[in-house]
KEKE-3310 file (N, C-alpha, C; in steps of 0.2 Angstrom, whole numbers, plus 5000, padded with zeros to 4 digits):
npx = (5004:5001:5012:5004:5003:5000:4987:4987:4977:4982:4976:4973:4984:4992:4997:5010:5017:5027:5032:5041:5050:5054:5054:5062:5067:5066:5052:5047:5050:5046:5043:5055:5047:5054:5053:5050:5040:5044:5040:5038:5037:5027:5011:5016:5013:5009:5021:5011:4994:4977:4961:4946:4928:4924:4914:4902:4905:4897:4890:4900:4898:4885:4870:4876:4880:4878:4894:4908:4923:4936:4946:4956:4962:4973:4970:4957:4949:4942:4941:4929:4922:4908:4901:4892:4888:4902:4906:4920:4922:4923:4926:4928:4938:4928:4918:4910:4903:4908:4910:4923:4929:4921:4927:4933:4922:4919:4907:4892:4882:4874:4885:4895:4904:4912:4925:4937:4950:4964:4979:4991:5006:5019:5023:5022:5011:5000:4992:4982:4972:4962:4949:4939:4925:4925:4916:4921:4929:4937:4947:4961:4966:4974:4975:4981:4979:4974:4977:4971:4967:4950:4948:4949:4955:4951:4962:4971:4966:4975:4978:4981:4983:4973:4959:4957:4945:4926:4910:4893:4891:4905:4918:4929:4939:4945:4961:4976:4991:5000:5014:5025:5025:5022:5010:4993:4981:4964:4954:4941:4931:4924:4914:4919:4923:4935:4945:4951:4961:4969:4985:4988:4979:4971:4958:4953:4962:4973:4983:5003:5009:5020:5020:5015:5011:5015:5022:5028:5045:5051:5040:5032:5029:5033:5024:5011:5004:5000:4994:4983:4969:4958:4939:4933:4940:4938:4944:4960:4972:4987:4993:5001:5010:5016:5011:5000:4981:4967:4949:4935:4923:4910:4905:4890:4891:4903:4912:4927:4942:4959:4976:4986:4998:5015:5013:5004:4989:4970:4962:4949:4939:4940:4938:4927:4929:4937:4947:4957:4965:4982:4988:4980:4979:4970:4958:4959:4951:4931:4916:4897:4890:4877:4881:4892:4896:4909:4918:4928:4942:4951:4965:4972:4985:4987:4972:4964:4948:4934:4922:4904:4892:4878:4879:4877:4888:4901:4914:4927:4945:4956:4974:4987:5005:5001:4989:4972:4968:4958:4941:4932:4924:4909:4903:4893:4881:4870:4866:4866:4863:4871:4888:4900:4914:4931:4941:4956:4963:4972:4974:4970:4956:4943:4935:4920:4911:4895:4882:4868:4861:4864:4857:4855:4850:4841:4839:4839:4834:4845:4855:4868:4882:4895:4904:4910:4921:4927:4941:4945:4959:4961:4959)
npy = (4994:5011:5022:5032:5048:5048:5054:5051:5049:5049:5049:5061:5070:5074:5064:5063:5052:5047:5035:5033:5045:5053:5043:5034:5021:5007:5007:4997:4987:4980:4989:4984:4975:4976:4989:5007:5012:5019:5035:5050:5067:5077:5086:5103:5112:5129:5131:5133:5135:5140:5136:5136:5132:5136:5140:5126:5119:5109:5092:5080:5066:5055:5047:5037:5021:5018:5024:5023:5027:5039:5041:5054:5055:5056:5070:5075:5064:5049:5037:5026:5018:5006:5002:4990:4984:4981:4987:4993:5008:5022:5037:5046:5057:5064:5066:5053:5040:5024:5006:4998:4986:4972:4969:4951:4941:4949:4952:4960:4968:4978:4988:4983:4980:4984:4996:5007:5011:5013:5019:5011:5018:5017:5007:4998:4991:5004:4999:4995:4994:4988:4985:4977:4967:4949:4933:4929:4939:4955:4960:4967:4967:4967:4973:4975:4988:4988:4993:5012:5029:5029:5019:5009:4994:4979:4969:4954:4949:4949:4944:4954:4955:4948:4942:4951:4957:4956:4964:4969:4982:4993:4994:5000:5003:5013:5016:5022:5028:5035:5048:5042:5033:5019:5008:5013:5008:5006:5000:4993:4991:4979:4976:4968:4973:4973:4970:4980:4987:4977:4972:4963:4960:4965:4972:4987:4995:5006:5003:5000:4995:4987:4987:4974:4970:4967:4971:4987:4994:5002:4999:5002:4993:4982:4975:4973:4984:5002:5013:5011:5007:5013:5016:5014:5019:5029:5038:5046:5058:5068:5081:5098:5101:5086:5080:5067:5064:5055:5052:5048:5038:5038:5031:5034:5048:5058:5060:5060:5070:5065:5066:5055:5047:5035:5019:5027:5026:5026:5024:5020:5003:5009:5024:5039:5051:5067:5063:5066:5057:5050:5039:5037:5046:5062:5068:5080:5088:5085:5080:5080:5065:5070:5079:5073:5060:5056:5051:5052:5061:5075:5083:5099:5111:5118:5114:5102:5094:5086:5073:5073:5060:5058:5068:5079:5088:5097:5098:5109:5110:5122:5118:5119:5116:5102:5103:5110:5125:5138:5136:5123:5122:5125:5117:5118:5113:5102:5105:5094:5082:5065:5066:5054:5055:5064:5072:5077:5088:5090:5102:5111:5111:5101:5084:5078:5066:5060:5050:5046:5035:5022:5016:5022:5037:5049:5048:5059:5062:5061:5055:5043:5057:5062:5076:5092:5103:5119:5129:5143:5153:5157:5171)
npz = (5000:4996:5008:5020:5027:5044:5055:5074:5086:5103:5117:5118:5115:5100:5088:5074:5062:5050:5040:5029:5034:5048:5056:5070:5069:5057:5045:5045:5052:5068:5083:5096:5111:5121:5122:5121:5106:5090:5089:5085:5080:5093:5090:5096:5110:5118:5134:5145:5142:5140:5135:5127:5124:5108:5093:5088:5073:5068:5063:5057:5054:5058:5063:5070:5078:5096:5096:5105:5103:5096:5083:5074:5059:5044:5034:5037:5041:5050:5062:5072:5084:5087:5098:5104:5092:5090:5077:5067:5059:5046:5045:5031:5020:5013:5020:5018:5027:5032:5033:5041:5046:5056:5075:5078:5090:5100:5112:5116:5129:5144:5148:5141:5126:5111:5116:5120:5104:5099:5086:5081:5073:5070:5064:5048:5037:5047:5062:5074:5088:5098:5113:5121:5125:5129:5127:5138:5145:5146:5135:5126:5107:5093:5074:5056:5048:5034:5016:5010:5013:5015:5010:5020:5027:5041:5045:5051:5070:5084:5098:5112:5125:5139:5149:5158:5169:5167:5166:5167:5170:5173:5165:5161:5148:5140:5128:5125:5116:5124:5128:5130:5121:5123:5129:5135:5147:5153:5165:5174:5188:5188:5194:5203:5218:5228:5218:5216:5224:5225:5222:5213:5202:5188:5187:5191:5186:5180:5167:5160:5144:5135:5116:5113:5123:5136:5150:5154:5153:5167:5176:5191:5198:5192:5185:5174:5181:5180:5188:5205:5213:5204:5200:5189:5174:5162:5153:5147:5147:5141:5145:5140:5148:5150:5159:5168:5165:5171:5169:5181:5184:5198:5213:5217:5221:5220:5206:5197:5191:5189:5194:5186:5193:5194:5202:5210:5224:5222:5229:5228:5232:5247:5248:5243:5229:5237:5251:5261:5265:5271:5263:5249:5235:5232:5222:5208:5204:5205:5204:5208:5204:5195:5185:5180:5176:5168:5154:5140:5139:5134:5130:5126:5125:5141:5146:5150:5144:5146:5144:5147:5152:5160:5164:5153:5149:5143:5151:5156:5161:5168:5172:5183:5183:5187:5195:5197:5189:5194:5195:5186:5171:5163:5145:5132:5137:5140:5126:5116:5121:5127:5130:5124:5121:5120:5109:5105:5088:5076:5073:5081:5085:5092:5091:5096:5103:5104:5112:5114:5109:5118:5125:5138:5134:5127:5111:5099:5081:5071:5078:5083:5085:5078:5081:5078:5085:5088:5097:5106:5113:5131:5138)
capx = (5000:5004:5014:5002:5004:4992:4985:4983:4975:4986:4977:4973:4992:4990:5007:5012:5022:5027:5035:5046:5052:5056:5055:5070:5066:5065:5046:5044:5053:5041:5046:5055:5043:5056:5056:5044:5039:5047:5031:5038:5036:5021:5008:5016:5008:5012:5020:5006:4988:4970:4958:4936:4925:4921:4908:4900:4905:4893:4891:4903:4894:4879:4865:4879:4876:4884:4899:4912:4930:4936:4954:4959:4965:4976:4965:4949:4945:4940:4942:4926:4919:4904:4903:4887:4888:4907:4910:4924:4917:4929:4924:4930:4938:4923:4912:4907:4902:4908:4913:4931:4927:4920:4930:4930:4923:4913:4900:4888:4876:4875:4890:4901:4905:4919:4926:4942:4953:4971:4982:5000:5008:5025:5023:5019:5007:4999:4991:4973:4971:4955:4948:4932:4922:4923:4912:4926:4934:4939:4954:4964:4968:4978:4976:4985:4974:4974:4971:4971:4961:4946:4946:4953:4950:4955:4968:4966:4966:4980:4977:4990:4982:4968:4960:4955:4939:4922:4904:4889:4893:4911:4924:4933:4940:4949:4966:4981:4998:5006:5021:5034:5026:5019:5001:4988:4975:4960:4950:4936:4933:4919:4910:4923:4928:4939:4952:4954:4963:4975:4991:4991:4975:4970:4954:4950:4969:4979:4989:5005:5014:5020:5016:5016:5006:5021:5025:5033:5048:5049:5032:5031:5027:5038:5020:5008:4999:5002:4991:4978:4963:4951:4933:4929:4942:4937:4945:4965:4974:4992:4993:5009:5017:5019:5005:4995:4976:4961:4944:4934:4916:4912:4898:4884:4891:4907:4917:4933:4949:4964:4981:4989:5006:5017:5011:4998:4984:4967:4956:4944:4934:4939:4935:4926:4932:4941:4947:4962:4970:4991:4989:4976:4979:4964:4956:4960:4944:4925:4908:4891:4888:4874:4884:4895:4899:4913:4921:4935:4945:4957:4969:4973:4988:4988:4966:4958:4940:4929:4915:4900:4886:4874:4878:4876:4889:4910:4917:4936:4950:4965:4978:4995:5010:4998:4983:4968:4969:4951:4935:4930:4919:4904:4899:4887:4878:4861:4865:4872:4862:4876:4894:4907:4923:4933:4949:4960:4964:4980:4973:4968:4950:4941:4931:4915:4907:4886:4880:4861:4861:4867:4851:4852:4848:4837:4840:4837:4833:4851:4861:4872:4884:4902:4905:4919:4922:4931:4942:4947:4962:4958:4965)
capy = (5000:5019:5025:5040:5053:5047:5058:5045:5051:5047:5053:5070:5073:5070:5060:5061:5048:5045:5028:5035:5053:5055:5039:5033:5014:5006:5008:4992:4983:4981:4990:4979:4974:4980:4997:5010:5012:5027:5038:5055:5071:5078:5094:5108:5121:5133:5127:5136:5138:5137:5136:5137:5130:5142:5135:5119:5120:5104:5087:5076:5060:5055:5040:5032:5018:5018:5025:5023:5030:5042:5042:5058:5051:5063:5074:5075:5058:5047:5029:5027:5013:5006:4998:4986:4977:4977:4989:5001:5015:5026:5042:5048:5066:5068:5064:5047:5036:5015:5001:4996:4979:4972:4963:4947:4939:4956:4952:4966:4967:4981:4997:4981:4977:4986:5001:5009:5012:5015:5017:5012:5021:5016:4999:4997:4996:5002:4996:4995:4991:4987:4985:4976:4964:4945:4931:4927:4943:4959:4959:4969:4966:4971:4971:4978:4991:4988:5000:5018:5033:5030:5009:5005:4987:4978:4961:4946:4950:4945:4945:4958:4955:4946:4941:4958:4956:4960:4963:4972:4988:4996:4987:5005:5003:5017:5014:5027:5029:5039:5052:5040:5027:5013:5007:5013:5003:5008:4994:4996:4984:4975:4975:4967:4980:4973:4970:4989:4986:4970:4975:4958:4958:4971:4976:4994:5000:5009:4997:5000:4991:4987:4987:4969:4970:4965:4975:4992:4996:5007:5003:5003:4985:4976:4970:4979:4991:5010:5013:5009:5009:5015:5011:5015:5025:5030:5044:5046:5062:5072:5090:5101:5098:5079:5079:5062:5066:5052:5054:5042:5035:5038:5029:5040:5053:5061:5058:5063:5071:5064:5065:5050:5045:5030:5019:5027:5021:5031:5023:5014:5006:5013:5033:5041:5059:5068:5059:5069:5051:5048:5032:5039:5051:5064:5069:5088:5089:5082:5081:5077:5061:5072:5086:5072:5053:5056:5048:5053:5067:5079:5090:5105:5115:5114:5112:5095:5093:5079:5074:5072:5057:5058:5077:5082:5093:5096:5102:5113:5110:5122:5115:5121:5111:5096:5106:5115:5131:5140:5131:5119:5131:5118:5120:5113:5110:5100:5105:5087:5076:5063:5066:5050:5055:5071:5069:5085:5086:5095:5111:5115:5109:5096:5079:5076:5058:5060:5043:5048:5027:5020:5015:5027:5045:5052:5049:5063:5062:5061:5052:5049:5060:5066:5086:5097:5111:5124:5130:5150:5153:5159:5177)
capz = (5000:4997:5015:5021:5035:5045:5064:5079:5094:5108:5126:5116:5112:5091:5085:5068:5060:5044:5039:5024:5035:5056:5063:5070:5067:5052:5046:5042:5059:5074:5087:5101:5115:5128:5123:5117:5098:5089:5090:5079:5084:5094:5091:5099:5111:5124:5140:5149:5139:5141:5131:5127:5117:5105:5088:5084:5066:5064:5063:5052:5053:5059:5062:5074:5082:5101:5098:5110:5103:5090:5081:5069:5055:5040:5028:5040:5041:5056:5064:5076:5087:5090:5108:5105:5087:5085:5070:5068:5057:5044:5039:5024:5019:5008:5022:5018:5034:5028:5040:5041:5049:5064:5078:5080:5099:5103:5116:5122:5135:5147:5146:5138:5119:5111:5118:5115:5100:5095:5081:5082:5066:5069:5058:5039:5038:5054:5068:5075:5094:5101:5118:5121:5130:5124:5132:5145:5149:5141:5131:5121:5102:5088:5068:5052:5047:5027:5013:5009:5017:5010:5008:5024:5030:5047:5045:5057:5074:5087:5106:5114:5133:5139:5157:5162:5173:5162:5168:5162:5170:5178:5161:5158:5139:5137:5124:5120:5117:5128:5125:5131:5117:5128:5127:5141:5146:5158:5166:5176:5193:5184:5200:5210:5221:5232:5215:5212:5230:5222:5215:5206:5198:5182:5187:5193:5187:5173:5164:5155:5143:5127:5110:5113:5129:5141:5158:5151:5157:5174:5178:5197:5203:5188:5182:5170:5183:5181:5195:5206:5217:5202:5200:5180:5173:5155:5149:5148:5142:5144:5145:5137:5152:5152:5165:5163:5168:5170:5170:5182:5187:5205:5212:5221:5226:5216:5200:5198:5189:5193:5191:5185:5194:5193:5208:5217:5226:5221:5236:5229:5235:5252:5247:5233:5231:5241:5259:5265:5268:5267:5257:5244:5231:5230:5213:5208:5205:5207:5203:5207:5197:5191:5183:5175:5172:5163:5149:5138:5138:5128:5134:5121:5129:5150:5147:5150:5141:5149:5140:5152:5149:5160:5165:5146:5146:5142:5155:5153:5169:5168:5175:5181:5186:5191:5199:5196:5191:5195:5196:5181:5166:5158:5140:5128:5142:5137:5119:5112:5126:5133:5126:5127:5120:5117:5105:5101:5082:5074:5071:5089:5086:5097:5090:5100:5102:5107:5115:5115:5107:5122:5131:5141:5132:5123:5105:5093:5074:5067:5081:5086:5080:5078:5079:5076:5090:5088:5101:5107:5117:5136:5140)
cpx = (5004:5005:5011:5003:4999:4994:4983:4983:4978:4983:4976:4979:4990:4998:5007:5018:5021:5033:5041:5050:5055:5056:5061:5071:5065:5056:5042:5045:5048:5046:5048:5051:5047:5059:5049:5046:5041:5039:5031:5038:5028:5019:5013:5013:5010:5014:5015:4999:4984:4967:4951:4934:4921:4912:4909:4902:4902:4894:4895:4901:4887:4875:4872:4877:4879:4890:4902:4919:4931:4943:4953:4962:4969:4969:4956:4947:4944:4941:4936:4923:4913:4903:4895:4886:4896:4912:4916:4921:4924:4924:4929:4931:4933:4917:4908:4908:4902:4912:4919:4932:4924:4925:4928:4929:4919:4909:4898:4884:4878:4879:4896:4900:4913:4918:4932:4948:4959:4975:4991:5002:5015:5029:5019:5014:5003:4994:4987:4973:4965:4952:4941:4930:4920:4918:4914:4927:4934:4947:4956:4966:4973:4977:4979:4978:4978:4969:4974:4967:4954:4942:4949:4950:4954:4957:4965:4972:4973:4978:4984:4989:4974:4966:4959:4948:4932:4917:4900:4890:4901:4917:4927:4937:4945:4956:4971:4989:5000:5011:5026:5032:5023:5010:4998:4983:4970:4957:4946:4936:4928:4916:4914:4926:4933:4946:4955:4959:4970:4979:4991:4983:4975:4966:4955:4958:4972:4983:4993:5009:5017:5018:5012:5013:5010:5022:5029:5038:5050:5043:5034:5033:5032:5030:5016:5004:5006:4999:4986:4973:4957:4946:4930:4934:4940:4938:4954:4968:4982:4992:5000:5014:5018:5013:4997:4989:4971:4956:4940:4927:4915:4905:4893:4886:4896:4911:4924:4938:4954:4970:4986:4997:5008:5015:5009:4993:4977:4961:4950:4944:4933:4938:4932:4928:4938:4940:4951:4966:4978:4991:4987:4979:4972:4963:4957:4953:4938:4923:4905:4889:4882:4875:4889:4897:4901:4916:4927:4936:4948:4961:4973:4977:4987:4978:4965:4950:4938:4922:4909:4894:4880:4874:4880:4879:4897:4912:4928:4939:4955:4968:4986:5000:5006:4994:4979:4970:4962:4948:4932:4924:4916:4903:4896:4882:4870:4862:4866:4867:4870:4882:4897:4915:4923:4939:4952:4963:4969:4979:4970:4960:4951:4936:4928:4912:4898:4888:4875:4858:4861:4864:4850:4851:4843:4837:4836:4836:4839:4858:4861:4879:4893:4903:4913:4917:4928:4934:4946:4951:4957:4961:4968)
cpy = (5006:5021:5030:5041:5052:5052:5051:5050:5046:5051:5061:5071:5070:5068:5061:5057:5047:5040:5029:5043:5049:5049:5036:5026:5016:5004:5002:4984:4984:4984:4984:4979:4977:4988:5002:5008:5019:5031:5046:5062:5073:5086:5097:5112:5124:5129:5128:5137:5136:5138:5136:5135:5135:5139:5127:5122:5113:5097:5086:5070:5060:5048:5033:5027:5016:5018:5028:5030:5033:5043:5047:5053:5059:5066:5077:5070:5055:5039:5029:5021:5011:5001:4991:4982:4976:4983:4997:5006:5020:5031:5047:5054:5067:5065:5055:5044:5027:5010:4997:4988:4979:4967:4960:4945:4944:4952:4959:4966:4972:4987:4992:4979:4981:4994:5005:5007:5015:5014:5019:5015:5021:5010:4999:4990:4996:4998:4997:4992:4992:4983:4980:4967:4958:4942:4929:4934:4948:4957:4964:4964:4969:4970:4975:4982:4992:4993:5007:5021:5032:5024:5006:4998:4984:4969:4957:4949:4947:4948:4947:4956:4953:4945:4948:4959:4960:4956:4966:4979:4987:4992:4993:5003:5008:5015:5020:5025:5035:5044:5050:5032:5018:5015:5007:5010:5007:5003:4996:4989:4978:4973:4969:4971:4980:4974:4976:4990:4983:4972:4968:4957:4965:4972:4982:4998:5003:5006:5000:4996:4990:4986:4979:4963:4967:4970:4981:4994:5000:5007:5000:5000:4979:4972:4977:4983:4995:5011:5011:5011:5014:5012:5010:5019:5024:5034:5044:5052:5063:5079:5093:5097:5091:5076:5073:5064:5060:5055:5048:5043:5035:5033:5031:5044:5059:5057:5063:5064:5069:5065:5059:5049:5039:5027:5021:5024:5029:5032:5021:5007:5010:5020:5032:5047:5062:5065:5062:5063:5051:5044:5032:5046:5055:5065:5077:5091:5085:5083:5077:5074:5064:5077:5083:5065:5053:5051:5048:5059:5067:5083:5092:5112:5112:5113:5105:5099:5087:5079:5070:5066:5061:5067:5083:5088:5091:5100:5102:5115:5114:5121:5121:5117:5104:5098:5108:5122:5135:5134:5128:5124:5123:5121:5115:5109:5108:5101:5099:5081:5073:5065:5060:5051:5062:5068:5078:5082:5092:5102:5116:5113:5103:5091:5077:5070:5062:5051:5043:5039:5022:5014:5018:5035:5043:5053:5055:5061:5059:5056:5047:5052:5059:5072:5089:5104:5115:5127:5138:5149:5159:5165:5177)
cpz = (5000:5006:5017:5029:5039:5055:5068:5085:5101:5116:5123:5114:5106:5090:5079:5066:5054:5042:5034:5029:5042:5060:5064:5069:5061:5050:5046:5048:5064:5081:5096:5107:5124:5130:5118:5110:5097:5088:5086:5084:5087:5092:5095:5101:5116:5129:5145:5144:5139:5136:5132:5124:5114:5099:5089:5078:5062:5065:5056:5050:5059:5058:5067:5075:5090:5101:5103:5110:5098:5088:5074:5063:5048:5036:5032:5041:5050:5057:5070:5078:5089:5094:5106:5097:5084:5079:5072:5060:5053:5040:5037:5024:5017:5014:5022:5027:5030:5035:5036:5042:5055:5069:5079:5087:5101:5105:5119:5125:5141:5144:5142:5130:5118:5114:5113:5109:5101:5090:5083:5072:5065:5064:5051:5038:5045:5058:5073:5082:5095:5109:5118:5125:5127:5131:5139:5148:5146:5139:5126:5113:5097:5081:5063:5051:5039:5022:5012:5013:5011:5008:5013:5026:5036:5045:5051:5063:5077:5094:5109:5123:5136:5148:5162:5163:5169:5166:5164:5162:5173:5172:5158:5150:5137:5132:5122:5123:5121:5127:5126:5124:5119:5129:5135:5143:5152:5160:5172:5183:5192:5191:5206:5213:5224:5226:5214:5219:5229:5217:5209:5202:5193:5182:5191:5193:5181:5171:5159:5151:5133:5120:5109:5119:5135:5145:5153:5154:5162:5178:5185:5201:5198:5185:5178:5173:5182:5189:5198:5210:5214:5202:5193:5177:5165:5152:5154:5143:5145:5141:5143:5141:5153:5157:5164:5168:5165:5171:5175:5187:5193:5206:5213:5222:5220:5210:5200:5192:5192:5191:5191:5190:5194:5200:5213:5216:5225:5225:5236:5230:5243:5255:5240:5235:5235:5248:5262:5269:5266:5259:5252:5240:5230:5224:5214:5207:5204:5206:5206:5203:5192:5186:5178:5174:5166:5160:5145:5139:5134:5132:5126:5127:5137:5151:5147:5148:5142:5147:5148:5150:5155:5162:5158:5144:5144:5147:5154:5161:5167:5173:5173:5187:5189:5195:5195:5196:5190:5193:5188:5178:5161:5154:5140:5132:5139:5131:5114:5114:5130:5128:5128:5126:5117:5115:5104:5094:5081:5073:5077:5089:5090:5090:5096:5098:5107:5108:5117:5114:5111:5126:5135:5141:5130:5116:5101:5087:5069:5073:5081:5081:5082:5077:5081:5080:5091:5096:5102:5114:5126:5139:5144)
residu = (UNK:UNK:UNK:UNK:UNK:UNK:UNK:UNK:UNK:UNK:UNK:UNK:UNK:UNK:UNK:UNK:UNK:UNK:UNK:UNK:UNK:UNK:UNK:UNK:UNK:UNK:UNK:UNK:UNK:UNK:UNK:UNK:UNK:UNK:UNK:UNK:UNK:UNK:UNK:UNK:UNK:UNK:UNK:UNK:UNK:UNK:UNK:UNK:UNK:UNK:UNK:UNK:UNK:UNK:UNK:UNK:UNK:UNK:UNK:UNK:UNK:UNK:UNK:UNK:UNK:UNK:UNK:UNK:UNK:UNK:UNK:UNK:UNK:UNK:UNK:UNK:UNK:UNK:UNK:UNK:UNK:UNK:UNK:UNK:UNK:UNK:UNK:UNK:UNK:UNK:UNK:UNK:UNK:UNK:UNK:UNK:UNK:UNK:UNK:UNK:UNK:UNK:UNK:UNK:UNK:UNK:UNK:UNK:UNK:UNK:UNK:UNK:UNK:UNK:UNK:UNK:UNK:UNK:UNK:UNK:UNK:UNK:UNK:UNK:UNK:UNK:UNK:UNK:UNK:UNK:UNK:UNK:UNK:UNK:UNK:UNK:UNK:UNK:UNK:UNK:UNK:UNK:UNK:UNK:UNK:UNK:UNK:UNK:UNK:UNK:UNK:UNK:UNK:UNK:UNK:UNK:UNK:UNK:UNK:UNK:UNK:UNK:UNK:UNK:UNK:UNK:UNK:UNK:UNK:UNK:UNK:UNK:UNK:UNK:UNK:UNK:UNK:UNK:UNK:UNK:UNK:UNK:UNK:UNK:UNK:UNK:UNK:UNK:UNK:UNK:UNK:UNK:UNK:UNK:UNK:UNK:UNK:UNK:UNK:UNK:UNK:UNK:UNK:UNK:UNK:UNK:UNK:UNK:UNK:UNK:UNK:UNK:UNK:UNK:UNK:UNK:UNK:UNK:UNK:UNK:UNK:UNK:UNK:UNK:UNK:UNK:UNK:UNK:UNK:UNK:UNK:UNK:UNK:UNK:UNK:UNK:UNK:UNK:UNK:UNK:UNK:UNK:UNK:UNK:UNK:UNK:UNK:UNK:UNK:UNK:UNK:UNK:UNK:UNK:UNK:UNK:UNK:UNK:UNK:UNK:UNK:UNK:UNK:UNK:UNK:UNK:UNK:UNK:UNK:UNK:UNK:UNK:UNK:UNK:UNK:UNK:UNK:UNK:UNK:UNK:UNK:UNK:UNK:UNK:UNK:UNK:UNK:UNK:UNK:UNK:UNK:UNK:UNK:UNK:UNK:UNK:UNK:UNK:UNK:UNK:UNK:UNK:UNK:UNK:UNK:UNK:UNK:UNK:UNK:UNK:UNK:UNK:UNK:UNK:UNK:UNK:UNK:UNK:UNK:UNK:UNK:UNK:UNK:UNK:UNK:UNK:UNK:UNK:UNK:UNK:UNK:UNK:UNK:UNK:UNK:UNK:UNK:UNK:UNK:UNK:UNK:UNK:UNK:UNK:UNK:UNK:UNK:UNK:UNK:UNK:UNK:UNK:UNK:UNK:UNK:UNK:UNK:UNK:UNK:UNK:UNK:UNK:UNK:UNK:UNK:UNK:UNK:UNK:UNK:UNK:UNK:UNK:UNK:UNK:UNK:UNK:UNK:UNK:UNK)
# end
């Protein structure tokens, strides 16, 4: 196939890699398992900068079905998931909406089928991971993503990590590369709560590891947690500074922003929210489950953007050096219904995922959608 410049959404940071230019491997060699993958350079932005949602400039697609995740892709296009029959979804620069394939194994029922998506671009051709809920377990996957923009198709699957605890609710799914190159995993406690507690188990924790699905180098414990003691985490970004931010499901009472570190404990189940405990990491910030069961994030400059389901809005965090800087600013509040995913796109704009399909919205005429939001720097 023709080598194109393709956009991968890595956690809001956009990667470019191009197979014939900047990568420091050869493009056609898999990167070794004990060490990241060359990943290119990334968008640039201020060390310090906030940002707002300025216009909707519109939907891009439309007539979804339960879409889950959204990957930029070069020229305008898209790579988008649907969580309950399976299919990955390619929209086209000219707009078209066509199915790329569906994975194989996909069971749904409940908040489980597929979830998240990523794209490795450091391989020829690249490289399609998938998250999602079999009849055993959840499991990560891998496939060649065959084709051009426009005719992409997905190759025969390969199992990169499997055995990660699945129920009907709590199966977190989130998927990105990182800035250091190492694949992110979210997992949810699939309603055992005691495991989000258990350094050796892989529910309710942030997993990091290889292209390859192996322990990444430096993680903590020497096995594939990043962190622990979450209940749902579904949204994973990093901000200029390097600052890795979750997003995560509380159960009655508050949800949370967190800041990711290597090795901490984030208290579930023994806290939700803030506890003022040594042993627990608190959230920088929180809500009322009703104002936000959050889902993905973006970060655009030092901003996080948290797409809100049942609290139907976007909520925008500046952050500085690893904090809050002032009080969380809601948009698009009620205007969209539920939102599940925010992506940052190379031009400083945002992709918004609707989730009105889900079973539990309010489906409108045309959803659900994909929208393009413009963003205005913050004085």
């Amino acid at each position: 196939m023709t080598r194109l410049l393709r956009w991968a959404a890595a956690g809001g940071v956009i990667l470019a890699l191009n197979a014939a230019s900047a990568c420091s491997a050869p493009a056609t060699a898999p990167a070794p398992s004990s060490q990241a993958p060359s990943v290119g350079p990334t968008r640039s932005a201020p060390a310090e900068s906030w940002w707002r949602v300025g216009s909707v400039t519109g939907a891009l697609a439309s007539g979804l079905s339960t879409p889950w995740s959204v990957i930029p892709l070069a020229g305008g296009g898209a790579l988008i998931s649907q969580r309950d029959d399976g299919a990955v979804r390619e929209l086209t620069a000219g707009g078209e909406l066509r199915t790329v394939g569906t994975i194989p194994g996909v069971v749904s029922g409940g908040e489980s089928g597929l979830h998240g998506i990523a794209l490795l671009t450091a391989e020829d051709p690249a490289v399609l991971y998938a998250y999602f809920g079999s009849a055993q377990d959840n499991r990560v996957v891998r496939m060649p993503l065959l084709g051009d923009a426009g005719a992409l198709a997905l190759g025969e699957a390969e199992v990169v990590l499997d055995g990660i605890p699945r129920a009907s609710t709590h199966d977190g799914g989130r998927l990105a590369f990182g800035p250091d190159g190492f694949l992110y995993i979210t997992t949810g406690d699939a309603q055992q709560r005691d495991a989000a507690q258990d350094a050796d188990a892989l529910g309710g924790k942030i997993l990091r590891v290889t292209v390859d699905g192996e322990p990444a180098p430096g993680n903590p414990w020497g096995t594939r947690v990043w962190s622990m003691g979450h209940r749902n985490v579904q949204g994973i970004a990093w901000t200029a500074d390097g600052t890795m931010w979750a997003s995560e499901f509380g159960q009655n009472t508050w949800d949370e922003l967190n800041r990711i570190e290597a090795g901490a404990n984030y208290g579930w189940p023994v806290v939700e929210g803030e506890a003022g405990r040594t042993e627990f990491v608190d959230p920088v910030a929180q809500w009322p489950t009703s104002e936000a069961s959050p889902s993905g994030i973006a970060a655009v400059g030092d901003t996080v953007f948290m797409a809100g389901l049942r609290g139907e809005r976007l909520w925008q965090i500046d952050t500085r050096s690893g904090e809050a800087a002032g009080e969380p600013v809601a948009a698009l509040v009620g205007a969209h219904g539920r939102l599940r995913d925010a992506v940052a796109l190379p031009d400083g704009s945002l992709f918004i995922l609707t989730s009105n399909t889900d079973g539990r919205g309010a489906p409108r005429a045309d959803d659900d959608l994909l929208l393009r939001v413009e963003l205005v720097p913050e004085p």
